[in-house]
C-alpha positions in Angstrom: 0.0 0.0 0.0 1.0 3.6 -0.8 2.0 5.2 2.4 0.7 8.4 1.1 -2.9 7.3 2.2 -4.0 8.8 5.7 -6.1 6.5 7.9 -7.3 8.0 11.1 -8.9 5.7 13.6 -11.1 6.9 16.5 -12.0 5.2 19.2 -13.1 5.5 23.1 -12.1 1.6 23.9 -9.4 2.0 26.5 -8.0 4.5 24.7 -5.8 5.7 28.0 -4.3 2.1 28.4 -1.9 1.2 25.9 -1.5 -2.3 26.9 -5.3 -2.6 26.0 -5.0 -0.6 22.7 -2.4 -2.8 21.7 -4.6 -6.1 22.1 -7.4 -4.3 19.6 -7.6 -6.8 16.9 -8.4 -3.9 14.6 -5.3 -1.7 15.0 -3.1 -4.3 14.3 -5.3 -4.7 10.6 -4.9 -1.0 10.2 -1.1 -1.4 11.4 -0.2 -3.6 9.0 -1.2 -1.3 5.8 1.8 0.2 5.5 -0.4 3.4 5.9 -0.2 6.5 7.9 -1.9 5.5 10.6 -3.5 8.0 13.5 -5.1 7.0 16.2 -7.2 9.1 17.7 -10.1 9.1 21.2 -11.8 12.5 19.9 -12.6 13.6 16.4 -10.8 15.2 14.3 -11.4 19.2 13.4 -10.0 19.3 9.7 -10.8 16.1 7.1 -9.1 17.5 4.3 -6.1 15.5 4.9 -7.8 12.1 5.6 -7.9 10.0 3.1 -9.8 7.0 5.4 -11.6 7.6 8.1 -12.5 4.7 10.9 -14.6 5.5 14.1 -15.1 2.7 16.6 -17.4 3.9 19.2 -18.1 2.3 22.5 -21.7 3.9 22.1 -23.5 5.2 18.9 -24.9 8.6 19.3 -25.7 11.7 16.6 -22.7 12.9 17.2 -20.8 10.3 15.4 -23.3 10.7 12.3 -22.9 15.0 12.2 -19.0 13.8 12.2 -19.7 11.8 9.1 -22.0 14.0 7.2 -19.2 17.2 8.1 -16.6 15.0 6.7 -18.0 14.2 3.6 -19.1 17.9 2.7 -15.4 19.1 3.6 -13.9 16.4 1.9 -16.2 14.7 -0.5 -13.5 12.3 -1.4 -13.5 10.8 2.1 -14.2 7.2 2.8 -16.1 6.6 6.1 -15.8 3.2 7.8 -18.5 3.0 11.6 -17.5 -0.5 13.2 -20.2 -1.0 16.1 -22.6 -3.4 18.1 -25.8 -1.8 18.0 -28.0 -2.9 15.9 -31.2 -1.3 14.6 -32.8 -1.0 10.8 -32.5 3.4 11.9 -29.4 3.2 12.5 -28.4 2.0 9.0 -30.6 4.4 6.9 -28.8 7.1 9.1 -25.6 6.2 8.1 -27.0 5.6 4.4 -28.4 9.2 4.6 -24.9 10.7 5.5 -23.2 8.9 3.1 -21.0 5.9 5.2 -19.3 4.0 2.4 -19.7 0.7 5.1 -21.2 0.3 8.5 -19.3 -3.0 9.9 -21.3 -5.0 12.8 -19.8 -6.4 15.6 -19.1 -9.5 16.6 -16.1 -8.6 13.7 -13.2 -10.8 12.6 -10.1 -8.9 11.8 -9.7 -9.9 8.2 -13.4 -8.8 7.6 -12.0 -5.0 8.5 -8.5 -5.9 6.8 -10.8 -6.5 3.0 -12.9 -3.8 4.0 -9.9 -1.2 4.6 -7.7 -2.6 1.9 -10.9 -2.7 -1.0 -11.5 1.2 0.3 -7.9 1.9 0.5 -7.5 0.8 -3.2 -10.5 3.3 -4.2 -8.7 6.1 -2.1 -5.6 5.6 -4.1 -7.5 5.5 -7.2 -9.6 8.4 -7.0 -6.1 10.1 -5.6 -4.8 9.2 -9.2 -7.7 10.4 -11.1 -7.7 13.2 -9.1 -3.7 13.7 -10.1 -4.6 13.2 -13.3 -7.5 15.6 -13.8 -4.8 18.3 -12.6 -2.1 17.4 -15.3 -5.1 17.2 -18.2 -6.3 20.6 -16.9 -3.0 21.9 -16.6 -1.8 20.8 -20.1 -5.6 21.8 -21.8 -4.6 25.5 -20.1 -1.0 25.4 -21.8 -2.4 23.7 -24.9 -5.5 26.7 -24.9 -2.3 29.5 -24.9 -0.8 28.3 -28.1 -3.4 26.5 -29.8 -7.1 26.1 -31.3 -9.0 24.3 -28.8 -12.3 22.0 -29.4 -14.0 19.7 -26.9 -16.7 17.7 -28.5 -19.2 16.2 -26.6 -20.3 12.2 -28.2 -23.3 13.3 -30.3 -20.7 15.8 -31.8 -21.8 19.0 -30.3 -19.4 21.9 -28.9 -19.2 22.1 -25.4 -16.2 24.1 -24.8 -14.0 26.4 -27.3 -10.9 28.3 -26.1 -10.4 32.2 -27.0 -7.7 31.6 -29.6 -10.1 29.3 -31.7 -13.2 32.1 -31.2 -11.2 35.3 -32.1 -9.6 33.8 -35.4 -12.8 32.4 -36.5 -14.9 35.8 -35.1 -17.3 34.8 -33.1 -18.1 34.5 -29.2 -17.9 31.2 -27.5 -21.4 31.1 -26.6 -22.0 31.3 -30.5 -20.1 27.7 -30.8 -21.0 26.0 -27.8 -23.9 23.3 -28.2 -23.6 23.9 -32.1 -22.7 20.9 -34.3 -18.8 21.3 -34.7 -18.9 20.2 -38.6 -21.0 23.9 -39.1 -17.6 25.4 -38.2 -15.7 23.2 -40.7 -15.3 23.1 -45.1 -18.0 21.0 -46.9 -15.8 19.4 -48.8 -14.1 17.3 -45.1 -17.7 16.6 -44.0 -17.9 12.9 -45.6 -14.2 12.4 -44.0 -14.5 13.7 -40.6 -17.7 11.6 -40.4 -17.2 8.2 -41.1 -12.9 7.4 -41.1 -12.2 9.4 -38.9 -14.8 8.5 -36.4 -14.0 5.2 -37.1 -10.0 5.6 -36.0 -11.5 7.4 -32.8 -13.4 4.6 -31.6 -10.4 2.3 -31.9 -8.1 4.5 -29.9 -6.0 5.6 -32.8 -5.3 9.7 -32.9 -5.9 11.8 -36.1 -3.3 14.5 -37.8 -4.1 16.2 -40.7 -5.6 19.8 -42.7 -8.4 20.5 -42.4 -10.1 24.4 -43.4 -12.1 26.1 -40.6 -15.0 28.7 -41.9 -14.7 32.1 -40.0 -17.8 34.6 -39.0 -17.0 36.6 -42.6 -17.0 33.4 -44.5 -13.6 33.1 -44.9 -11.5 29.8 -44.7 -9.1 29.6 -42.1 -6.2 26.3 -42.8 -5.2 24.1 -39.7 -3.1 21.6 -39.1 -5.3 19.5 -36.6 -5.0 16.9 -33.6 -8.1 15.1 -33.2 -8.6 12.3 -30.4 -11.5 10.6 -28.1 -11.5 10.1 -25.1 -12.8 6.8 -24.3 -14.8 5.2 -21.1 -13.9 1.5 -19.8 -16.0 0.5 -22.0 -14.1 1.6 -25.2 -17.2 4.1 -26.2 -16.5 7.8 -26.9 -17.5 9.7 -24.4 -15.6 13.3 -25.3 -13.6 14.6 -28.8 -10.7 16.7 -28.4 -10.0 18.6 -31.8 -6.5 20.9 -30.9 -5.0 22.6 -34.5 -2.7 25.2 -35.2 -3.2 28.3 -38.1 -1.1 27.4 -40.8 -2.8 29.9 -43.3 0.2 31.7 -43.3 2.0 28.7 -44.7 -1.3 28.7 -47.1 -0.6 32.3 -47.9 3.3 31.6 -48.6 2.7 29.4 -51.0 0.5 30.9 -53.1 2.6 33.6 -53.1 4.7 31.4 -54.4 2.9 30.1 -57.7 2.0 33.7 -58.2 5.7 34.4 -58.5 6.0 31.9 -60.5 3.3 32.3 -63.1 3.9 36.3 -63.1 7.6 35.0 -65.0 5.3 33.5 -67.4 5.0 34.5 -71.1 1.7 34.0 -71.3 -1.4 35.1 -69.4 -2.1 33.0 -66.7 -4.9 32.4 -63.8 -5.0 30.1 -60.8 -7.6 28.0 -59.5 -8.2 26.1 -56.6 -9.7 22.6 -56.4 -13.2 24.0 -56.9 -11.9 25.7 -60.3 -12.2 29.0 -58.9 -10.1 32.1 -59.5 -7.8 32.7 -57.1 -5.2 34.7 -58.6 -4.1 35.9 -62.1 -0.4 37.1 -62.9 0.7 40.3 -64.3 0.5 40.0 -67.9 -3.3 39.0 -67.8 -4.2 41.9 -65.5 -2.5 44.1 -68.4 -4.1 42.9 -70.9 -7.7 42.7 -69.8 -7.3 46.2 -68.2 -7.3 44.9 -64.7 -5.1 47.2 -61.5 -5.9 43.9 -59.7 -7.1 40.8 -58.9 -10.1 42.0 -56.7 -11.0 44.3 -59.6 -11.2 41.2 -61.6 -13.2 39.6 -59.3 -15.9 42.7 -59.0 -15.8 43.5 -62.8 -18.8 42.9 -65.2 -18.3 41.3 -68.3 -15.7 43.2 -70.6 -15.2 40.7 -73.3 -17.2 38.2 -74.9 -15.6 34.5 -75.0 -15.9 33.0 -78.2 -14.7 29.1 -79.5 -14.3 28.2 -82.6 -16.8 25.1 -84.4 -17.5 23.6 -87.5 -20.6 26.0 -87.8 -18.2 29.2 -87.1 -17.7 31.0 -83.7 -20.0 30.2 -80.9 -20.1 31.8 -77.5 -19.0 29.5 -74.7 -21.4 31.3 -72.2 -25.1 32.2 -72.8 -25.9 34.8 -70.3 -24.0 37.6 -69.4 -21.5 37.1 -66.6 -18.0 38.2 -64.8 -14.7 38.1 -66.2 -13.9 35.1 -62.8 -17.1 33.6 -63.7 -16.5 33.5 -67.1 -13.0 31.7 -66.2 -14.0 29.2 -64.4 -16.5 28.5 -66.9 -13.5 27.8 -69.7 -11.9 26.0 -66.9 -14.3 22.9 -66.3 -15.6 23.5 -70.3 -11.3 21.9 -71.0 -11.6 19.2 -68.2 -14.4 17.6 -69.8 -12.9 18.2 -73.3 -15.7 20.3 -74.9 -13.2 22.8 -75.6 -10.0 22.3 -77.9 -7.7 24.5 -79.8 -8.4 28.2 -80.0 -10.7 30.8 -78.4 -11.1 34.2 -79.1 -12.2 36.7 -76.6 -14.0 40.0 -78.5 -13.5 43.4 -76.0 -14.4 46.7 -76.9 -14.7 47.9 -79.9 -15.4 44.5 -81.6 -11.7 44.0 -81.1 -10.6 40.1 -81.6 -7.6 38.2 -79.3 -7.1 34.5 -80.5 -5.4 32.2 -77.6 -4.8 28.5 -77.4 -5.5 27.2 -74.1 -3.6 24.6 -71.8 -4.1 23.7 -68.2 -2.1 22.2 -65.8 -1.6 20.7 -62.1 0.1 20.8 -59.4 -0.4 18.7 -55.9 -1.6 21.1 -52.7 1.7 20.5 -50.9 -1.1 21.1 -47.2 -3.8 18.8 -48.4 -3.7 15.2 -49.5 -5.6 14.1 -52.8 -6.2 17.7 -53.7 -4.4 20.2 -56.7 -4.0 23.8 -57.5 -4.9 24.0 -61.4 -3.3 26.9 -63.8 -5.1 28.0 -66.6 -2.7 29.6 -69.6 -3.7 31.8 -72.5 -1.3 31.9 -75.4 -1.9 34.8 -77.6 -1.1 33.7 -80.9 -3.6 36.8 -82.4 0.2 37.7 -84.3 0.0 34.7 -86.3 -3.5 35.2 -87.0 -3.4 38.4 -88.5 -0.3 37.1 -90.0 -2.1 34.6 -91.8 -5.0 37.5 -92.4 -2.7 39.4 -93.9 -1.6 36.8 -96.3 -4.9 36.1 -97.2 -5.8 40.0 -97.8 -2.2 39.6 -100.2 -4.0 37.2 -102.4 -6.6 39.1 -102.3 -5.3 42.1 -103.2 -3.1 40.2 -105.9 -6.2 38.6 -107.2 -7.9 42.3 -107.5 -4.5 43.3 -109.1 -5.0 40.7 -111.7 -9.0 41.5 -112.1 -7.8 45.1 -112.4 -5.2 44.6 -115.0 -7.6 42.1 -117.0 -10.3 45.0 -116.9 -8.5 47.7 -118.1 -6.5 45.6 -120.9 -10.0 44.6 -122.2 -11.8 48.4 -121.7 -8.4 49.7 -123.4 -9.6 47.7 -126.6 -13.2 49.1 -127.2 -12.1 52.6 -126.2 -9.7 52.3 -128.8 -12.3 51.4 -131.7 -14.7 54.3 -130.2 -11.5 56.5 -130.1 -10.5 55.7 -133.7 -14.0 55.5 -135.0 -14.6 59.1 -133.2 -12.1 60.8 -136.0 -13.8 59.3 -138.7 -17.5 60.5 -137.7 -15.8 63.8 -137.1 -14.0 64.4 -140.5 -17.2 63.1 -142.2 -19.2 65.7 -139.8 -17.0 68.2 -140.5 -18.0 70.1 -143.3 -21.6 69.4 -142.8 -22.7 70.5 -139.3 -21.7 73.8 -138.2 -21.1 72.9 -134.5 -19.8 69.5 -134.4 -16.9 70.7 -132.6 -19.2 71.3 -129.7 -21.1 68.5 -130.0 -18.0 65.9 -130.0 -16.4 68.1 -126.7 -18.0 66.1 -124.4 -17.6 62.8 -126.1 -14.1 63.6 -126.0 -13.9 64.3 -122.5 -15.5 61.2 -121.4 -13.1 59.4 -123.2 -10.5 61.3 -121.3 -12.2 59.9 -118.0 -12.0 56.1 -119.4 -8.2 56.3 -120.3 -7.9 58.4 -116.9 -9.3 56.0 -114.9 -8.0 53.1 -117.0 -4.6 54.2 -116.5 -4.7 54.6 -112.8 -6.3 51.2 -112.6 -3.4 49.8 -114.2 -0.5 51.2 -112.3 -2.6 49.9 -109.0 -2.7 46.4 -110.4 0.8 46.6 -110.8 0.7 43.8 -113.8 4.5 44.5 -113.7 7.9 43.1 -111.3 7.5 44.9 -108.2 10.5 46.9 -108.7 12.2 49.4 -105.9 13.0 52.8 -107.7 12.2 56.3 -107.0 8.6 57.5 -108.0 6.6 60.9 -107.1 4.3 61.1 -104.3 1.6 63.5 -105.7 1.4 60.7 -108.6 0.5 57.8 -106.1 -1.9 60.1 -104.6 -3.6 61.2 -107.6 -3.9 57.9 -109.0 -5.5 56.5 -105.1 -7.6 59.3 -105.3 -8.7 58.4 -108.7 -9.6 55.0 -108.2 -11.6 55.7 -105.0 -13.7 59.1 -106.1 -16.7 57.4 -107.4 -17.4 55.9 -104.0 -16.3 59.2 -102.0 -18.0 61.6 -104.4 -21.2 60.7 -102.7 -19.8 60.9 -99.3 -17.5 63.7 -99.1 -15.2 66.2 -100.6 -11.7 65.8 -100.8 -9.5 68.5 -101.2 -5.7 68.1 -101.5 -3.3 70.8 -101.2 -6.3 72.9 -100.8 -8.4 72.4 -103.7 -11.0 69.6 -104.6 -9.9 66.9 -106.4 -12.3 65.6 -109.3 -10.8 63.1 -112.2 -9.3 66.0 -114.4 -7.2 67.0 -111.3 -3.4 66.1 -112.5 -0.3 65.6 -110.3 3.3 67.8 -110.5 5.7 65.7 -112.6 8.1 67.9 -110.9 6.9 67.5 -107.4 9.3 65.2 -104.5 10.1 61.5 -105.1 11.1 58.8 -102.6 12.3 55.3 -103.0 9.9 52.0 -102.9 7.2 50.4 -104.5 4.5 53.3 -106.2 1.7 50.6 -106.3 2.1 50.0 -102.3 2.1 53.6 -101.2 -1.4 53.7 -103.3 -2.6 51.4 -101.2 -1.7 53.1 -97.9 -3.8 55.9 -99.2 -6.7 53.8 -100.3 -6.9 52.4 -96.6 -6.7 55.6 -94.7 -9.3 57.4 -97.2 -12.0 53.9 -97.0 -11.8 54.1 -92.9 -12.4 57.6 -93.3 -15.3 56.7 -95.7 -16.8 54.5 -93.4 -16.8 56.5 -90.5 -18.6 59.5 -92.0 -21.2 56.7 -93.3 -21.6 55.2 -89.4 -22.0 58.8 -88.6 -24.6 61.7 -88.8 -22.5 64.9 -90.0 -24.2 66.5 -92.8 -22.7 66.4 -96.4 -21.8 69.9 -96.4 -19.7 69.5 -93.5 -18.1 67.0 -94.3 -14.1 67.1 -95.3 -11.1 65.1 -96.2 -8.4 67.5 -96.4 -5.1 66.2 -98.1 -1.7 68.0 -97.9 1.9 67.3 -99.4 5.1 69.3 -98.1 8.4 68.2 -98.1 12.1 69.7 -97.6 15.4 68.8 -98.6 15.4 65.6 -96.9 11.4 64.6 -95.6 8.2 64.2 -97.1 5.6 64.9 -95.3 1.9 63.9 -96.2 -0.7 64.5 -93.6 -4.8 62.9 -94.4 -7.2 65.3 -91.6 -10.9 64.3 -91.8 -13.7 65.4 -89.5 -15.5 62.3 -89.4 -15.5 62.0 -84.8 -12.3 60.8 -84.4 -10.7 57.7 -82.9 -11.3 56.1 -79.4 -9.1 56.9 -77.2 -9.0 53.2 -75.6 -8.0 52.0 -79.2 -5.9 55.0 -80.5 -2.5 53.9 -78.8 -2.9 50.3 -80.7 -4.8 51.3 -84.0 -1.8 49.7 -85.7 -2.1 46.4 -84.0 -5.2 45.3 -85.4 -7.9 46.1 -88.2 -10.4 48.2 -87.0 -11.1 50.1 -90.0 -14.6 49.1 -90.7 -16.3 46.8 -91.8 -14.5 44.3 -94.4 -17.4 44.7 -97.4 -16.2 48.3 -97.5 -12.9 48.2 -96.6 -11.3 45.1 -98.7 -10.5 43.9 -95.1 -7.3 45.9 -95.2 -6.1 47.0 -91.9 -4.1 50.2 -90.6 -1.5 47.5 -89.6 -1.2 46.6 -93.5 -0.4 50.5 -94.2 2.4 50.8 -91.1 4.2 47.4 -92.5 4.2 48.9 -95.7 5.4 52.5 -94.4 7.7 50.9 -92.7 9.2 48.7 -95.4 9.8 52.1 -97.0 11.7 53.5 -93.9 9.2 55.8 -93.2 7.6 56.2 -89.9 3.2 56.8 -89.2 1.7 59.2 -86.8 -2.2 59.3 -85.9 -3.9 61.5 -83.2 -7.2 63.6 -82.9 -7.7 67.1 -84.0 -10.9 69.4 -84.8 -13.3 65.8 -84.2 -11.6 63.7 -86.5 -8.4 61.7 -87.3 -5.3 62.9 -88.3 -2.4 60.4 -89.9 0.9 61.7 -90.8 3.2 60.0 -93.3 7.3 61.1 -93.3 8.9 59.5 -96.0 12.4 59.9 -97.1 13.0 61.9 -100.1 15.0 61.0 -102.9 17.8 62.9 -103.4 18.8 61.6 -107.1 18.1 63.0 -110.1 14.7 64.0 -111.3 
């Protein structure tokens, strides 16, 4: 026996003559427990101490059953033992009343006491334990509550106690946890986990470690690195959860940090999802291009683009209602994981502008969470090769027209040749006999002038010819543009160039500055400035009369300078700093699908240089060119 257990025996049997004490069958029990024994003719004042207490009376009185009762409510782990002769049914449902743990009748062997004080010593020395270790588990669960997130659970799963930490992370009072269901407080998606495997490892003793994702007051997740254990009564049942976890959003936080450094190195635009496909972050370069300061200003935005994918039946939007640009991403997201999108989509923004991208996705593990994977989404912009490959097309195209042209005017040459030649013949035989057949012919003759004008211009656009690089004059190729494009633009506005309005008899200075290149090519730069002009003042609402296209030509020793001005509203200012990147210049029926990017390439093949801006509500592109300095 553990002499740390205090027996005190009381008794009035000859207490004074120790030669009788000594022959009490009793003490010599109570002796050989290897106890802290006191022995004792009065009753103790203080029970706190007393682990067993024995009273032996000579006579049974109230006295002995106050003791009894005062002990136990001092000390309520006390065991009582009464060992007496008088009998009597009241005297036992006293001493049940105040709680005697056994009331021993006398006549008494020894070895009844011994069992009776050994079985009650053992209960003192466990409840001594228990006691001890109720201490250290409150101790600890105070020491634990400092550092960490705190949970009891009762067995059917509700909260019965949460410490401060766990209620001021997650915002909300204690009271507003306790006796809620402790899954409320955690992520869906752990639910079906926490439920069944893990419960099931409780019940057999074993201790769970893993991630879970708490849910604050705001809504907000909140990543812990959790201890969960049961504690279990003797009969291997559950009778309390313990869930203690530590805040490792911060790791959470580092680490996503780190894949946004990572993708914000990448080439192309990029945006990162979680395991719900939802937008969590989007580097640098996509930001930029959609127009975004930020991420949150992503995530509040309205639609700014419409995505597009490309089918056998054409372009078809991926999403039918209107929706966010995140919304929209996720969308494209879990569109590729099931396959229904492959290869290209284009996303149209404002001002009907198109940007072509091939999309790829790919993984990577949640270094926190088992089974569960951070998914990048990348955009390629490949829109250069497209408009490379438009600008091939519009080549051919334009070669094709060249050919037309050049097959036109070689077949019109012919007939006006016949009228021509039979036009001198009708006028010698009129001649003589019709006074004014002069005046008659006159404007005969100056249609014909118009056909072989026209004609001629037609012809040096075509270019039937080897593109050849040699010096040519720069009123010419405007003359001969301006030419070709009148009979659309006569209806649409005047165009005056150096000041006065051009019209078909208008000629250029053979005299005037030359540059090096390709004649044919520099037409065409002023065909597509003067068409997107065009079709602006047809979009718009300006009356005829004040409508212009003014044209000027100056030059020095070393530049030419050729400036187009119209009043036709202008350019938008979202699109003016990129109007050479794409073609917005109308729409393709009236504008041979020729871009402004067509006419820089081709300025700049001819080391030139382009300029556009807004003045007096309209465009204004300026052309320097390089003069020629040979002969002329």
């Amino acid at each position: 026996m553990l002499k740390s257990i205090r027996i005190v025996y009381v008794s009035d049997w000859a207490i004074s003559d120790q030669e009788l004490l000594d022959q009490d069958p009793f003490l010599k029990v109570l002796n050989e427990c290897h106890a802290e024994v006191t022995i004792r003719s009065n009753f103790p004042e203080s029970f706190t101490q007393i682990d067993l207490l024995i009273l032996h009376p000579m006579q049974m009185n109230l006295e002995i059953f106050e003791v009894i009762s005062k002990s136990k409510l001092s000390n309520p782990a006390i065991k009582t033992v009464v060992i007496s002769s008088a009998h009597g049914s009241d005297l036992f449902l006293r001493a049940i009343d105040v709680g005697v743990d056994k009331y021993l009748l006398k006549p008494l062997l020894p070895s009844a006491v011994q069992k009776v004080v050994e079985r009650l010593t053992h209960q003192s020395i466990e409840a001594k334990n228990a006691q001890k270790a109720y201490k250290q588990i409150n101790l600890m669960f105070g020491a634990i509550s400092k550092t960490a997130l705190v949970i009891r659970i009762r067995k059917n799963g509700m909260i019965s106690e949460v410490n401060s930490l766990l209620s001021l992370l997650v915002g909300l009072e204690s009271t507003a946890m306790v006796d809620h269901y402790w899954l409320r407080f955690v992520e869906r998606r752990f639910w079906i986990y926490l439920r069944t495997l893990v419960r099931a490892r409780l019940e057999a003793g074993e201790i769970y470690r893993g991630i879970i994702e708490l849910i604050g007051k705001e809504k907000q997740t909140i990543t812990v690195d959790s201890t969960i254990y049961a504690v279990l009564d003797g009969y291997n049942r559950i009778e309390e959860i313990v869930f203690i976890g530590h805040d490792v959003s911060e790791m959470k936080r580092a680490i996503l940090e780190s894949m946004k450094q990572l993708i914000d190195y990448d080439t192309s635009l990029a945006v990162l999802f979680d395991h719900n496909y939802e937008a969590i972050m989007a580097n640098k370069k996509f930001l930029k291009a959609n127009n975004y300061k930020s991420f949150d200003e992503l995530i509040h935005s309205c639609d700014l683009c419409s995505w597009m994918v490309e089918t056998n039946e054409g372009l078809e939007p991926i999403l039918s209602t209107q929706c966010s640009q995140k919304e929209s991403l996720e969308f494209i997201v879990k569109k590729i994981k099931k396959g229904h999108i492959q290869g290209r989509i284009i996303s149209i923004g404002v001002n009907n502008i198109k940007t072509y991208y091939t999309v790829h996705m790919s993984s990577m593990s949640n270094p926190l969470i088992q089974n569960e994977h951070y998914h990048i989404l990348y955009f390629v912009d490949v829109s250069d090769i497209e408009r490379h490959k438009e600008d091939k097309i519009n080549d051919a195209k334009l070669m094709s027209v060249g050919r037309l042209a050049a097959a036109i005017t070689h077949e019109i040459n012919t007939p006006v040749t016949y009228i021509k030649g039979n036009l001198e013949l009708l006028k010698w035989e009129c001649e003589d006999k019709i006074s004014d057949a002069e005046e008659l012919f006159r404007p005969i003759d100056e249609g014909i002038s118009r056909i072989e004008s026209i004609v001629k211009s037609m012809y040096e656009f075509a270019g039937t010819g080897k593109e050849e690089i040699q010096p040519f004059n720069v009123h010419m190729t405007l003359i001969y543009a301006l030419r070709i494009i009148l009979n659309r633009a006569k209806h649409i506005v005047t165009i005056r160039i150096n000041g006065e309005a051009f019209n078909l008899s208008t000629q250029y200075d053979p005299l005037s500055c030359k540059t090096m290149g390709i004649s044919t090519r520099l037409e065409q730069v002023w065909i597509i400035i003067i068409n997107n002009a065009l079709d602006e003042f047809e979009k718009g609402e300006i009356p005829y009369e004040d409508r212009e296209i003014n044209i000027t030509l100056n030059y020095n020793e070393d530049d030419i300078v050729v400036k187009l001005a119209d009043n036709a509203g202008g350019i938008p200012e979202s699109i003016l700093n990129g109007i050479f990147d794409f073609a917005v210049s109308g729409v393709k029926k009236q504008s041979m699908g020729i871009g402004l990017n067509v006419a820089k390439a081709i300025i700049d093949k001819h080391g030139g240089a382009i300029y556009v801006n807004n003045e007096k509500q309209g465009a204004v592109f300026e052309i320097h060119l390089k003069k020629f300095k040979g002969e002329s």
